[in-house]
N, C-alpha and C positions, 0 to 999 in steps of 0.2 A: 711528508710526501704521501701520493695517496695512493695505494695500488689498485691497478689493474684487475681485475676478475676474471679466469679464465673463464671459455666457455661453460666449461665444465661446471666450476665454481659457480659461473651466473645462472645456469639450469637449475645446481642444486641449491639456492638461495631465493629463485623464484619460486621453485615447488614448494619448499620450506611456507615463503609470504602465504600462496593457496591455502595452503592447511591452518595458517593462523588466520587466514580470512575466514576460512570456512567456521572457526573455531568461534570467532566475533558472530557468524551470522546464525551461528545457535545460540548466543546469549543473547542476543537481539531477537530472535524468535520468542524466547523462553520470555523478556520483557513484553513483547507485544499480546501475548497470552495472558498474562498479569494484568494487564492496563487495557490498552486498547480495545481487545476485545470486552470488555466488562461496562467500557465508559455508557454504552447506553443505559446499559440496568442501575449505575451510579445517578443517571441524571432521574430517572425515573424513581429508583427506590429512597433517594438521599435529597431530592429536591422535589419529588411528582411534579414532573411535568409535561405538556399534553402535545399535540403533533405541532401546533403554533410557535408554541415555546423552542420548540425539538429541533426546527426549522431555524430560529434564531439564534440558538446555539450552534449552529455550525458557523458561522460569522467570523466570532472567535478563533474556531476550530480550525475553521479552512483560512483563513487572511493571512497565517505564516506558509501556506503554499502561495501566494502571491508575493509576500515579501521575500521569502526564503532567497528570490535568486538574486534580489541587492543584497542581503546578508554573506553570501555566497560570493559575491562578487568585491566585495567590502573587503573578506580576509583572504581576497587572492594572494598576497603574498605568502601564506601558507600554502604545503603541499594538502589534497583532497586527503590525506590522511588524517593528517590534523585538525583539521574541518572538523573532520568525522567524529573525532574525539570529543571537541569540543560543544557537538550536537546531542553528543550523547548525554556529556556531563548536564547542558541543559536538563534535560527533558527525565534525568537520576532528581536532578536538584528540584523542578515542580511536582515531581511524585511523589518525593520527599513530605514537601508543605503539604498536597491534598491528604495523604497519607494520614500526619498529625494533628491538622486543624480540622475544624468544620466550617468553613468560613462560610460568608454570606455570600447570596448567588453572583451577587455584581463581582467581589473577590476570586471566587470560584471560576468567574470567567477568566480573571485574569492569571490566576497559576495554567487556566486548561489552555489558553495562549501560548504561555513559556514551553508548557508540553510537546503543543503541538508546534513549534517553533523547530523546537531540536529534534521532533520527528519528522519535517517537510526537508528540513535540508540537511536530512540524510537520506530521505528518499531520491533525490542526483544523484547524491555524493557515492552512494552504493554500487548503484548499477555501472556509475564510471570506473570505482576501482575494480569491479568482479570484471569489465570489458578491458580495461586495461592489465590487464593480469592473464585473461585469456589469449589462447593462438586465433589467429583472424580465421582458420576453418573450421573452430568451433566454439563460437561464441555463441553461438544456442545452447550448446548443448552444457558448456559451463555456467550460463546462465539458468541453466535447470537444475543443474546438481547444488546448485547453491542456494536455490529456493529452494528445493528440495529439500534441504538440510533444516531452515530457516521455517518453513514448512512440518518440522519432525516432529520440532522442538515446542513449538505452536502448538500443536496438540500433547503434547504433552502437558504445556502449562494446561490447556483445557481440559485432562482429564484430573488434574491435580485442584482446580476448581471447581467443574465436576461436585466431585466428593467432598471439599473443603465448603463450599456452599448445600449439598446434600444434609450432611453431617453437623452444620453448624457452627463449625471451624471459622469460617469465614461469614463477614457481612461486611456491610459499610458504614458500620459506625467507626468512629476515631478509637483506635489508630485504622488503617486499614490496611491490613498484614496482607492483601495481594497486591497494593502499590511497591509496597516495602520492599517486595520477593520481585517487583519491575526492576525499580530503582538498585536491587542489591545485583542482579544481572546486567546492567545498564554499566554497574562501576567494573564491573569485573571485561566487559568489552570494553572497557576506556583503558582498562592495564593492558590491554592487549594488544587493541592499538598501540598505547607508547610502543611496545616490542615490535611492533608494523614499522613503525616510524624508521627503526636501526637498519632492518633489512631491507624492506621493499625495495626496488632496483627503480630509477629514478629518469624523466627523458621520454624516450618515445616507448621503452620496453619495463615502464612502469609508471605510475603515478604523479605526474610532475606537477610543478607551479604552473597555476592559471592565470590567464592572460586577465587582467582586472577591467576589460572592457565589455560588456554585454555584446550579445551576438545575435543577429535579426537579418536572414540571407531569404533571400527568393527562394534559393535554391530549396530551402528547408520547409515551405509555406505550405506543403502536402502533409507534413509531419504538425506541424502546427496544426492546422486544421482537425486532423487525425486527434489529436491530445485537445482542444475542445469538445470537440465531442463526447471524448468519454470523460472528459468533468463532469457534463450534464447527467450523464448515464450513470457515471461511479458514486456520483452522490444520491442517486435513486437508490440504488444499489446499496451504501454503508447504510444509509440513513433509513428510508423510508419500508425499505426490503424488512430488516427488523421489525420494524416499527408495527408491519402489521401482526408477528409474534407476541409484540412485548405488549401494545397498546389492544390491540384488538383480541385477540386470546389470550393477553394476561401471565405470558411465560415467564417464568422467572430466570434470575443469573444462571443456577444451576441447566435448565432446560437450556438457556443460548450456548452454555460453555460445551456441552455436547452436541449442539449443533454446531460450534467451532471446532471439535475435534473429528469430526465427521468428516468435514471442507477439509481442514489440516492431512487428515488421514489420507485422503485420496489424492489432494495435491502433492503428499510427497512422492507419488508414480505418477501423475498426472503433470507435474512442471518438465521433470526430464524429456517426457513425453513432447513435449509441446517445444522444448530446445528441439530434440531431435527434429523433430517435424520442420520446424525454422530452416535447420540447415541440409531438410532433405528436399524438403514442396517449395519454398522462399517464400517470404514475409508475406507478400501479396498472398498468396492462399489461404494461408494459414489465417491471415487478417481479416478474410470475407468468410472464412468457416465461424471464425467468431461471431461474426457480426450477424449473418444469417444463424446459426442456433439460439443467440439470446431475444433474437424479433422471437419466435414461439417461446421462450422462457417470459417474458413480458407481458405479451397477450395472455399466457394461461394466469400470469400473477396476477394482473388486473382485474379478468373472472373470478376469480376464485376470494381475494377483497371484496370485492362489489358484495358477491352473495354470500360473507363473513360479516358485513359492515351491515347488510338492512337485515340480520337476523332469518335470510333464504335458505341458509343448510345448515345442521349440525354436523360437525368433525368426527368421526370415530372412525377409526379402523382405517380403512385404506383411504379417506379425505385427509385424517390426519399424517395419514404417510407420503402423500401428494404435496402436504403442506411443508415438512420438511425436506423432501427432493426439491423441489423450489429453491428453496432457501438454500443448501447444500450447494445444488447448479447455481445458483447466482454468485456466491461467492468465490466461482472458481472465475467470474470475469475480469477481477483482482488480478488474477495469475496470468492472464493474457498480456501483461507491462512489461516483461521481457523482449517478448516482438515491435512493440514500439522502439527501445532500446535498438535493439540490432537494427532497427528500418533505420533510427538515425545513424549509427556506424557505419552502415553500408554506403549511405549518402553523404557524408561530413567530408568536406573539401578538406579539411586538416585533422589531427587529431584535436588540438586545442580547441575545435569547435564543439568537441562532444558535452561534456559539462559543462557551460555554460547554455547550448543548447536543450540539453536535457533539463533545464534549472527553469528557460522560458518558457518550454515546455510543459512543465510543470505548473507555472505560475498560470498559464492560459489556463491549464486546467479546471484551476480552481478558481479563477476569475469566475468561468460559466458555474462553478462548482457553487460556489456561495453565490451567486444569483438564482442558483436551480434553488438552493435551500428556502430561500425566502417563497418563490412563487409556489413550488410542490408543496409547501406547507399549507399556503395560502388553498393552492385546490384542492389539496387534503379538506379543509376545515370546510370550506363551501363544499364542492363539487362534489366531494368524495374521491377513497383511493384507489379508485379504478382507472381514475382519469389521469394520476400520477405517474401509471407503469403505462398507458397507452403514452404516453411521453416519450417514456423511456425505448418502448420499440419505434418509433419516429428514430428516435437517436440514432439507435441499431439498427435502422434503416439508410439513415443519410453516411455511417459509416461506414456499411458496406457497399457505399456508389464512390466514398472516397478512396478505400482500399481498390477497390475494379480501378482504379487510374494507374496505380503505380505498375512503372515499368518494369518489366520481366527483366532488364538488366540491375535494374538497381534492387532489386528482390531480390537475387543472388548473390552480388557484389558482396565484397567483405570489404 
């Protein structure tokens, strides 16, 4: 027979679930500090290779954001817990391989697939459980405390890289002892999850079984919209934003890893920041504040490549400190995917719509994402990279005429 939970009992076994999510999304942090952040300097220091190539490698990288939501939708008969689990074990088990082999590039591609496979669908799967685990009037604001955390941790791994690559501790030869410290944080939120799996409250007041049907509504087509666009922009942005660091000044791991912990450091006050703001100004404003600050974060990155790239200015002193404020500010665009999150919750005719929403969502993203990689490579290599970030404010241009639509009801709505 199976008991009942009192009120009392289900508040104090939901609060419990928060803190062991919150718990997962610092070893998920602490992973993506390990790996993710590093894969450009890996591609470049362990393969040299050049903006054409850089550009083709995201293919790979991004095509499990496209897939992820048939994946997703594959093992609906699991709860998004287990998913989760399961996404992680992936992406432990290819960090593993790159960790102890050196394989050859075609190979290389295919372990950074499995990678990013178990990293794209848990990018859904995340945000659904931290929104299903939240009260409906502050799901900003619990969407920030948990990047926030996720965010801590991040920097942390970056200061631990940092100095691991400073020092000589660390490189990328076989084995490579910062996948290892990905992959040993990845298992340790997979034991956690199991423990997620006993407790978490199940139905409409926690994480349930997903409906195994994909979900494509009118009603969502502003939100759609919304999530192409910043494919196009967020691949500027991971990809190319570096790129004029690594390829064009020549920085190394070390230098990005403190430029990761810069972004990390600030988004852990900056994400809460940006919940609250959610559920104080609603989605709509907060949506066209983004979009209207990265048009001038875009423009000045475009100038500032142009006369990087034909040899017009040398860096010292406060150019070089303009170069990392850039850099720093762009990657806080990243941290804006919360608001999209909530823009779908607000809107979603059921709950069951929200992940699999979230998942097409996703998948558009990257659709335009890995189309962006190929042509911005393309006008990297002809045009030059000025012409790449004047892209990118077009983007953040047509983003903020899509946000100006959304209605002041459903920008507040929970």
């Amino acid at each position: 027979m199976k008991l009942k939970l009192t009120d009392g009992a289900a508040g104090a076994n939901m609060a419990f679930a928060i803190k062991l999510f919150m718990a997962i999304t610092a070893f998920v942090g602490l992973a993506m500090g390990f790996s993710d952040a590093l894969l450009a300097n890996y591609f470049k220091d362990a393969y040299d290779v050049n903006a054409q190539q850089r550009g083709f490698i995201e293919f790979p990288r991004e095509m499990p954001g496209v897939l992820a939501i048939f994946v997703i939708a594959a093992l609906a008969g699991l709860r998004d817990i287990r998913t989760a689990l399961a996404a992680h074990a992936l992406t432990a088990a290819a960090l593993i391989a790159l960790a102890f082999l050196r394989p050859a590039f075609p190979v290389m591609l295919i372990f950074l697939f499995l990678y990013s496979m178990g990293v794209h669908m848990y990018l859904a799967l995340g945000d659904s459980i931290a929104l299903s685990l939240a009260q409906k009037q502050n799901m900003g604001s619990m969407l920030g405390r948990i990047n926030s955390v996720r965010m801590a941790l991040f920097m942390f791994a970056g200061v631990v890289t940092f100095f691991g690559f400073r020092r000589g501790l660390f490189d990328f030869e076989t084995p490579v002892a910062v996948f290892l410290l990905a992959a040993v944080c990845l298992t340790l939120a997979c034991l956690l999850f199991l423990l997620l799996t006993r407790i978490a409250p199940a139905g409409e007041n926690g994480p349930a079984r997903r409906s195994t049907k994909l979900v494509f509504r009118r009603a969502y087509l502003r939100y759609y919209v919304i999530c192409a666009l910043f494919g196009g922009r967020k691949q500027i942005m991971l990809v190319y934003s570096p790129w004029v660091l690594i390829d064009l000044l020549d920085f190394g791991a070390d230098t990005m890893s403190i430029l990761s912990v810069a972004g990390a450091f600030i988004g852990i006050f900056f994400m809460p920041l940006v919940g609250r703001w959610i559920d104080r100004f609603g989605v709509r404003n907060v949506m066209m504040a983004e979009a209207f600050a990265f048009i001038s974060v875009y423009i000045a990155y475009g100038f500032l490549s142009r006369w990087i790239s034909h040899n017009a200015v040398v860096l010292t002193g406060a150019g070089m400190m303009l170069v990392y404020l850039l850099n720093i500010i762009d990657r806080m665009s990243a941290q804006f995917a919360m608001v999209r999150a909530v823009y779908l919750r607000s809107i979603a005719l059921t709950p069951d719509d929200v992940t699999p929403s979230l998942s097409l969502g996703m998948s558009l993203d990257h659709v335009i994402g890995i189309a962006f990689s190929f042509v911005c490579g393309t006008i990297w290599y002809i045009w030059g990279p000025e012409y790449v970030f004047l892209l990118a404010g077009i983007l953040s241009l047509a983003n903020l005429f899509a946000a100006r639509g959304i209605g002041i009801k459903e920008s507040f709505s929970a």
